[in-house]
C-alpha positions as CSV (number, residue, x, y, z in Angstrom):
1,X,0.0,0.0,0.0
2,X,1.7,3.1,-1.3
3,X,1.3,5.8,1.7
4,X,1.1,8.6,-1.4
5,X,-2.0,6.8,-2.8
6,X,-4.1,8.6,0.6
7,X,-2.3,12.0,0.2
8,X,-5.6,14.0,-1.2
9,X,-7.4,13.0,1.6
10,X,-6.2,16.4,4.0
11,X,-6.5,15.9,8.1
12,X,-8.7,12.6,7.6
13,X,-6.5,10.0,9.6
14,X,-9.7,8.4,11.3
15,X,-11.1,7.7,8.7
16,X,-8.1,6.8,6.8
17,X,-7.2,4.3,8.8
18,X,-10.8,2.6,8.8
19,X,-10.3,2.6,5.8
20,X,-6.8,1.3,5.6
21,X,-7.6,-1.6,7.7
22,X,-10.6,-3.2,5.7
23,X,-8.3,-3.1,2.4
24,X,-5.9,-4.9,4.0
25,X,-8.0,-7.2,5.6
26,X,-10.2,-7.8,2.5
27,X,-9.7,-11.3,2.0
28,X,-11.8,-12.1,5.5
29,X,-15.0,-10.6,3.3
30,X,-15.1,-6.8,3.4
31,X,-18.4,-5.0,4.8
32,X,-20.8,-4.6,2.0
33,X,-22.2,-1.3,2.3
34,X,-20.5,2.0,3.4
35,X,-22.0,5.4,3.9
36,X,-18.9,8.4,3.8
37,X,-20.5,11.5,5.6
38,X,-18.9,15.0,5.8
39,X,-19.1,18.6,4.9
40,X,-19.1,20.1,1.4
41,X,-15.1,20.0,0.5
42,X,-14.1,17.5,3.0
43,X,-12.9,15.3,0.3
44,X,-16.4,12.3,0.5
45,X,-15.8,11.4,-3.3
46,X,-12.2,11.4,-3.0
47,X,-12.4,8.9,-0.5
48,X,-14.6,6.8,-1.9
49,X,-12.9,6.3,-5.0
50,X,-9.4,6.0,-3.6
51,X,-11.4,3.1,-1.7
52,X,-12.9,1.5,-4.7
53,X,-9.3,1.3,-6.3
54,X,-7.7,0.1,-3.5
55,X,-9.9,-2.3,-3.0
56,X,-9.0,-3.7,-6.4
57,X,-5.5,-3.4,-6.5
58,X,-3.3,-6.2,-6.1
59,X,-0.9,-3.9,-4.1
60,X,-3.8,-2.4,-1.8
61,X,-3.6,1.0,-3.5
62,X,0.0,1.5,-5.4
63,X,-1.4,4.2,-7.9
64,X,0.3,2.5,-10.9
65,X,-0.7,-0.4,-11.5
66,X,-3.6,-1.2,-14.9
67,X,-6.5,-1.8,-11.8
68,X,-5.2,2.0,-10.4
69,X,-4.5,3.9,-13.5
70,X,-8.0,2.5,-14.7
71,X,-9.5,3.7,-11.7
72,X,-8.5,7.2,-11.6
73,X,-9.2,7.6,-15.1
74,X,-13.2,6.2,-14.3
75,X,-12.6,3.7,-16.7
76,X,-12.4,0.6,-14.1
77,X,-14.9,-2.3,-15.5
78,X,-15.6,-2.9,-11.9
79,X,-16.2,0.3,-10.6
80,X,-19.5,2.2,-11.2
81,X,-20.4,5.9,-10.1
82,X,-23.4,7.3,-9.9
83,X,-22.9,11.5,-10.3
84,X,-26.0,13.4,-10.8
85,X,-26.2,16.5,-12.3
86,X,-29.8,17.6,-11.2
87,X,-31.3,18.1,-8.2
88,X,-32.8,14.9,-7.5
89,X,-31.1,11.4,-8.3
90,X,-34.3,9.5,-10.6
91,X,-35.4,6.1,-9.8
92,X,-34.5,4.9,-12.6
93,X,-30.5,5.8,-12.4
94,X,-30.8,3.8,-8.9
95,X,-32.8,0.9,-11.0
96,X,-30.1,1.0,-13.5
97,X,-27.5,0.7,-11.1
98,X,-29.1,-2.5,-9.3
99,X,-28.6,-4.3,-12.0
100,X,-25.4,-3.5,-12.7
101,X,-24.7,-4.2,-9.1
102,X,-25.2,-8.0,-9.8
103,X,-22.7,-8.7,-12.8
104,X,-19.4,-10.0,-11.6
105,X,-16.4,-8.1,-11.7
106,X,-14.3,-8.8,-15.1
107,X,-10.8,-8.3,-13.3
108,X,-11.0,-7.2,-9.9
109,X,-12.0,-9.1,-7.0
110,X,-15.4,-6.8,-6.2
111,X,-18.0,-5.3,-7.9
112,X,-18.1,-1.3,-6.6
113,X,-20.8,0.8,-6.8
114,X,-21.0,4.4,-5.8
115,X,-23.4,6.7,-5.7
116,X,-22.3,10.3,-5.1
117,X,-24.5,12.9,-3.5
118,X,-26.9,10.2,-2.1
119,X,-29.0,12.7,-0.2
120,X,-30.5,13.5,-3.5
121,X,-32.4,10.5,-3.5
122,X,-36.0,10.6,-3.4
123,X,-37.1,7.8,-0.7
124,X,-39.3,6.0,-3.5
125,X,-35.7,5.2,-5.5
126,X,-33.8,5.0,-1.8
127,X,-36.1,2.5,-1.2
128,X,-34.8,0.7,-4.2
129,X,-31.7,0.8,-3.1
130,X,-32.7,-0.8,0.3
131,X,-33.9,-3.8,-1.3
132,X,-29.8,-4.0,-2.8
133,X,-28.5,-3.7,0.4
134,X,-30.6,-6.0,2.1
135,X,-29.3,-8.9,0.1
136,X,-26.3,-7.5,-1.6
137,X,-24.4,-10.2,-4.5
138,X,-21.5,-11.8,-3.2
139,X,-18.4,-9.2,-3.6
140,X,-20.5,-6.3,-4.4
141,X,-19.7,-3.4,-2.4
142,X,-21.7,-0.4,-2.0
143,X,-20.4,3.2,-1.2
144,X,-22.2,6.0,-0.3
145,X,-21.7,9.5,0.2
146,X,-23.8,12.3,1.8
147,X,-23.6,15.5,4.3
148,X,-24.7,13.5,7.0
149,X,-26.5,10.5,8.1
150,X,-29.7,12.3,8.8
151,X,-29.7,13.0,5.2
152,X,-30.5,9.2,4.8
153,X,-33.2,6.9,5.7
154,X,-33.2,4.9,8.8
155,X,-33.4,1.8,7.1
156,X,-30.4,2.3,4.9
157,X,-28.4,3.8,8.1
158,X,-28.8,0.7,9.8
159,X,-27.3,-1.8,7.0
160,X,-24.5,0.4,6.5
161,X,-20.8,1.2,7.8
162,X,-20.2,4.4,8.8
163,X,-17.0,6.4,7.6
164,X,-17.0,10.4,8.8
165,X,-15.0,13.1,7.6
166,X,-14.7,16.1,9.5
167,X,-13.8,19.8,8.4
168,X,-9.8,19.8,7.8
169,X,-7.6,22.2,9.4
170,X,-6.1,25.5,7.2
171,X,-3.3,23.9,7.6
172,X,-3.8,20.8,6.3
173,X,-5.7,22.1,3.1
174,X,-3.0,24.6,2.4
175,X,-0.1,21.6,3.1
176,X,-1.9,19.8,0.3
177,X,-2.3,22.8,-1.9
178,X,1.8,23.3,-2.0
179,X,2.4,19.4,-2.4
180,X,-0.2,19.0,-4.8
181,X,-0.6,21.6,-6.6
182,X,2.6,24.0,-6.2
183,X,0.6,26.7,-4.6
184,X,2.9,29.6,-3.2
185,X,2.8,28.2,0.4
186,X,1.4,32.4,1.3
187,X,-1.0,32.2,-1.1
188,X,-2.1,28.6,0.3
189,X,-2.6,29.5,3.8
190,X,-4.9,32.6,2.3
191,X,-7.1,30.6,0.2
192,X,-7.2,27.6,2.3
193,X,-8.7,30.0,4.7
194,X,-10.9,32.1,2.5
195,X,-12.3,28.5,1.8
196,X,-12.7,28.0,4.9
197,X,-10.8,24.7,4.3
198,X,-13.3,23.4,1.1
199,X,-10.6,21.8,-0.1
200,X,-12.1,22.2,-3.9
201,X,-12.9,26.0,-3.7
202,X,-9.6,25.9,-1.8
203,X,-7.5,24.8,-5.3
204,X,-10.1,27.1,-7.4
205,X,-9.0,30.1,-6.0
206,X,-5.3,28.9,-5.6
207,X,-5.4,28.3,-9.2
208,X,-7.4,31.2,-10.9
209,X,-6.8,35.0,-10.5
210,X,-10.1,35.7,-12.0
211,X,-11.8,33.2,-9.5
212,X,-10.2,35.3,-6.3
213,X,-11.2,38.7,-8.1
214,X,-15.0,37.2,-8.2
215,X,-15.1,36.4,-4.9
216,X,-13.4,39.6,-3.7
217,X,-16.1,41.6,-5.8
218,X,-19.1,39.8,-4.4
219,X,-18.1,40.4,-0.9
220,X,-16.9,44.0,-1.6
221,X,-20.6,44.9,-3.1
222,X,-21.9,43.5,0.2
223,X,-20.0,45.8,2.5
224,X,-20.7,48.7,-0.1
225,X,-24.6,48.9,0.6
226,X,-25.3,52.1,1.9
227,X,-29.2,52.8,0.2
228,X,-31.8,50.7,-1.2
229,X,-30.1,51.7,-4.6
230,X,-26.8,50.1,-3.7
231,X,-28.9,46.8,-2.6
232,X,-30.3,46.5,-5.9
233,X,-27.4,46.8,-8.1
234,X,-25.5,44.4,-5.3
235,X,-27.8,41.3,-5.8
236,X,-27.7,41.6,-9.6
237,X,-23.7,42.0,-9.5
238,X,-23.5,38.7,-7.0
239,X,-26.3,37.1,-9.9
240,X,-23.9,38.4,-12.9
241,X,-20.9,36.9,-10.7
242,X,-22.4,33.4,-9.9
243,X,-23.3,33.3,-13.9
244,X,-19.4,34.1,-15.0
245,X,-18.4,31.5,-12.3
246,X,-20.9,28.8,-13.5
247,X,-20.1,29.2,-17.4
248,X,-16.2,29.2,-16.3
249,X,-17.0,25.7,-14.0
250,X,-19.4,24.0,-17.6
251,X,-18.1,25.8,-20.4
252,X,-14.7,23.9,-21.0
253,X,-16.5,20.2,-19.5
254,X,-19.0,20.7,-22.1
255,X,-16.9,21.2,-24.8
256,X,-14.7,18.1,-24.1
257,X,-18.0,16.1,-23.6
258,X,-19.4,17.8,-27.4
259,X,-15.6,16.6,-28.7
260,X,-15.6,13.3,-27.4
261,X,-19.1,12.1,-28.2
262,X,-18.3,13.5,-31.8
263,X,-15.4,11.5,-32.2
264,X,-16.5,8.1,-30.8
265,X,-19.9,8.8,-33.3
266,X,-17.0,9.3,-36.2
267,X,-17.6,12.8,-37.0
268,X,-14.9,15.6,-37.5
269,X,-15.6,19.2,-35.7
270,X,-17.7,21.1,-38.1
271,X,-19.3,17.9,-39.8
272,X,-23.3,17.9,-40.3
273,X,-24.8,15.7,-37.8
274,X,-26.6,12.8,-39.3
275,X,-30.6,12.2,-38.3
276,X,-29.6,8.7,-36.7
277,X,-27.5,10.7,-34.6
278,X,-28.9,13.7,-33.7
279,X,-31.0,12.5,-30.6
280,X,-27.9,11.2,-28.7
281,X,-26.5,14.7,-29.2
282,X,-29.6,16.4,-27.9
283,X,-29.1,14.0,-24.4
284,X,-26.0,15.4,-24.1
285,X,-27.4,19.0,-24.4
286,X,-30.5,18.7,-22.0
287,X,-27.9,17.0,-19.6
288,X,-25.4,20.1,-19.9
289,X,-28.0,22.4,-19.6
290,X,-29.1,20.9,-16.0
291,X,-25.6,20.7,-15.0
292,X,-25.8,24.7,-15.8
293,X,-28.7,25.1,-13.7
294,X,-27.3,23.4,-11.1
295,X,-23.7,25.0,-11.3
296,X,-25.8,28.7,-11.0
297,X,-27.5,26.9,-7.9
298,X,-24.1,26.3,-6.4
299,X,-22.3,29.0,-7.5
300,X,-25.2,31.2,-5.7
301,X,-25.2,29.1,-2.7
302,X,-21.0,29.7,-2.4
303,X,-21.6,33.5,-2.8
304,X,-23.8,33.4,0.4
305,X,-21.5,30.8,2.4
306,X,-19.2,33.6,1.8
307,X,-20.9,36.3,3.1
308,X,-21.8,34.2,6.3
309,X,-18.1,33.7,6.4
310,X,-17.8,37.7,5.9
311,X,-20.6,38.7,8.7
312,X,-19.0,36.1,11.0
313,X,-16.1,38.3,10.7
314,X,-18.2,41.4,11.6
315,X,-19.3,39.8,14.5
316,X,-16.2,38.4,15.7
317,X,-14.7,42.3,15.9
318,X,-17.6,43.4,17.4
319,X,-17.2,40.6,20.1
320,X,-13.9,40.8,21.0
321,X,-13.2,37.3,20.6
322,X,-9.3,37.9,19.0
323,X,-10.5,35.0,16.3
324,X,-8.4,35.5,13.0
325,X,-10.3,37.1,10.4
326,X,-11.3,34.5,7.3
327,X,-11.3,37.9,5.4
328,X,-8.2,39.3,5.8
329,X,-7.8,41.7,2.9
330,X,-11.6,42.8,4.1
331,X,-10.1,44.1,7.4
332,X,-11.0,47.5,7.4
333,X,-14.0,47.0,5.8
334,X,-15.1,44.7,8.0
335,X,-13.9,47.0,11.3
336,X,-16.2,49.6,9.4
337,X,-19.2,47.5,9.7
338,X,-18.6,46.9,13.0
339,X,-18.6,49.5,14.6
340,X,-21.4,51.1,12.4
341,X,-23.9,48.7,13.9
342,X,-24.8,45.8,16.4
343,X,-23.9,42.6,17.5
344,X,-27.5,41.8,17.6
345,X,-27.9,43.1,13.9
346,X,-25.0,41.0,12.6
347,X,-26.7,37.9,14.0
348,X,-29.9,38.8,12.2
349,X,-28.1,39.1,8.9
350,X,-26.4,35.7,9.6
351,X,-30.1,34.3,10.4
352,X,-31.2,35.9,6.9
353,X,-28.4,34.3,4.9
354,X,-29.3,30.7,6.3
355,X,-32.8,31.6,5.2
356,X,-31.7,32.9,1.7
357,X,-29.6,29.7,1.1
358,X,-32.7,27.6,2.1
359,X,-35.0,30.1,0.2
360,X,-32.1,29.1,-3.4
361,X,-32.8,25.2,-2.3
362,X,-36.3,25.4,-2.7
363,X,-36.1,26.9,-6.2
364,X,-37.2,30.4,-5.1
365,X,-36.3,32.5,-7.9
366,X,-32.9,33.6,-7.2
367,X,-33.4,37.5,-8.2
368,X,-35.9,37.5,-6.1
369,X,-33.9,36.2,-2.7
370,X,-30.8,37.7,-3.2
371,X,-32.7,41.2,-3.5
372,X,-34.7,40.7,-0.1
373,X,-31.0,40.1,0.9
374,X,-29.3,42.9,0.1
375,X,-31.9,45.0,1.3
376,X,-31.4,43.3,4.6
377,X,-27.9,43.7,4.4
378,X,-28.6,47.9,3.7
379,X,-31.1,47.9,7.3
380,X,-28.0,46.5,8.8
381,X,-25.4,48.5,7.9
């Protein structure tokens, strides 16, 4: 087992060494089901496919091997994910993958499946999925990811094994970043932190100027509210800057995908698209166009986790609490705020911020919550 094979996983040794132990002790019949809980960016999906790989290599996880090159390229014949790109997982995608679930593996010693952002199942398809776990084939494995276990129903929490992932450290996001990534170990520690130790946003932002300057402008327009005015043109600046962040997260992805599926049909870039054709090109549209939806939806909902991050700042000044700043280059801004206003009023815009990111889950119409928002943000300041 190479120790390099785990290093993505940042300030997870818990779990990484419950993991550790049931590859190497796979040949006394591995646990069937798995469910990897854990905050956005603590690294759930990592872990479960370094797991899967692991699992199938000969060496217990040497990264260079056919069984772990295959893997991390999501080409593995015995490794299936499930990714959804909409809100809701269908029944049918679980369906599908039941099936699957009961062919044997074609060169590794277990049949994986893992379903990604499992709290997105609806209970009629989780139910479905019950019935799998109940009596799983021999040497299929099922992993699972979500937030938390709440997220899932009882019935599937009992029949599974438990692996949790906690929040890594700034340090431990920004160690990765350098080794990783070659991140200026400066500009690590700043990100890492500005991330508030996402380890995904984390490399973003390491990684892209233009990703930092969006961020910076967002929170900026927030601290510049002064009038209903400013409150207006604020929420349609953070609604411009979610849309430049989403296109920059699909637009290169769908192009690859547009490339790819053009090739393996035959067809040259700029080639007319024959009838027989056509409908497999229009799946890949309508499933681009949901993944744009949803990449709006998140790009929305990281604009207000920032701003919690950014008010949490204004009420740790106006607290005294000596807590480092997650804003640092905010600083006087932030000092601004807090001494133009309240403790108490902080809170309130915190409490409205939880409310607007639950108001964007429920497919309120965006405009529409992030200008009761601002507005809030203007009685505040």
């Amino acid at each position: 087992m190479s120790k390099d094979f785990w290093y993505e996983l940042a300030g997870q040794p818990e779990a990484l060494a419950q993991v550790k132990r049931a590859v190497e002790t796979r040949g006394e019949n591995v646990f069937h089901s798995w469910l990897i809980t854990g905050p956005p960016g603590s690294g759930r999906s990592v872990l479960a496919e370094k797991f899967a790989a692991a699992l199938q290599c000969p060496e217990m996880g040497c990264g260079v091997c056919r069984s772990c090159v295959l893997a991390a390229s999501h080409t593995h014949p015995d490794i299936t994910i499930l990714s959804t790109e909409k809100v809701q997982i269908a029944i049918a995608e679980v369906r599908d993958l039941v099936v699957q679930s009961s062919f044997g593996s074609s060169m590794g010693g277990y049949r994986i499946m893992i379903i990604e952002d499992a709290d997105r199942m609806a209970p009629v398809a989780a139910n479905v999925l019950l019935k799998a776990l109940e009596e799983p084939p021999a040497n299929t494995i099922w992993i699972l990811c979500a937030p938390s276990e709440v997220d899932m129903l009882p019935t599937i929490r009992s029949r599974v094994r438990k692996l949790n992932l906690k929040v890594p450290s700034i340090e431990d996001v920004a160690k990765l970043l350098v080794e990783r990534d070659q991140v200026d170990p400066k500009l690590a520690t700043l990100v890492a932190a500005e991330a508030q130790s996402h380890v995904g946003m984390a490399r973003r932002l390491a990684l892209s100027p233009e990703v930092r300057k969006r961020r910076h402008d967002y929170l900026q327009a927030a601290m510049s509210i002064n009038n209903v005015s400013h409150a207006v043109k604020a929420a349609e600046k953070w609604l411009d800057l979610a849309k430049k962040d989403a296109l920059a997260l699909t637009q290169e992805r769908d192009e690859e995908e547009l490339q790819s599926i053009l090739h393996n049909l035959g067809l040259a870039p700029g080639d007319a698209v024959p009838p027989a054709y056509r409908p497999d090109i229009k799946r890949l549209e309508e499933g681009q166009k949901r993944r744009a939806t949803r990449s709006l939806r998140d790009g929305i909902d990281r604009i207000l986790v920032d701003l919690l991050a950014l008010y949490r700042d204004v009420l740790t000044v106006q607290l005294f609490t000596g807590t480092a700043l997650v804003n640092r280059d905010l600083e006087i801004q932030i000092r601004e705020v807090a001494t133009s206003t309240t403790a108490a009023n902080t809170i309130h815009v915190i409490d409205e911020i939880e409310k607007a990111r639950h108001r964007i889950d429920r497919n309120v119409r965006d405009i529409y919550v992030l200008d009761s928002l601002a507005t809030t943000l203007k009685r505040s300041a």
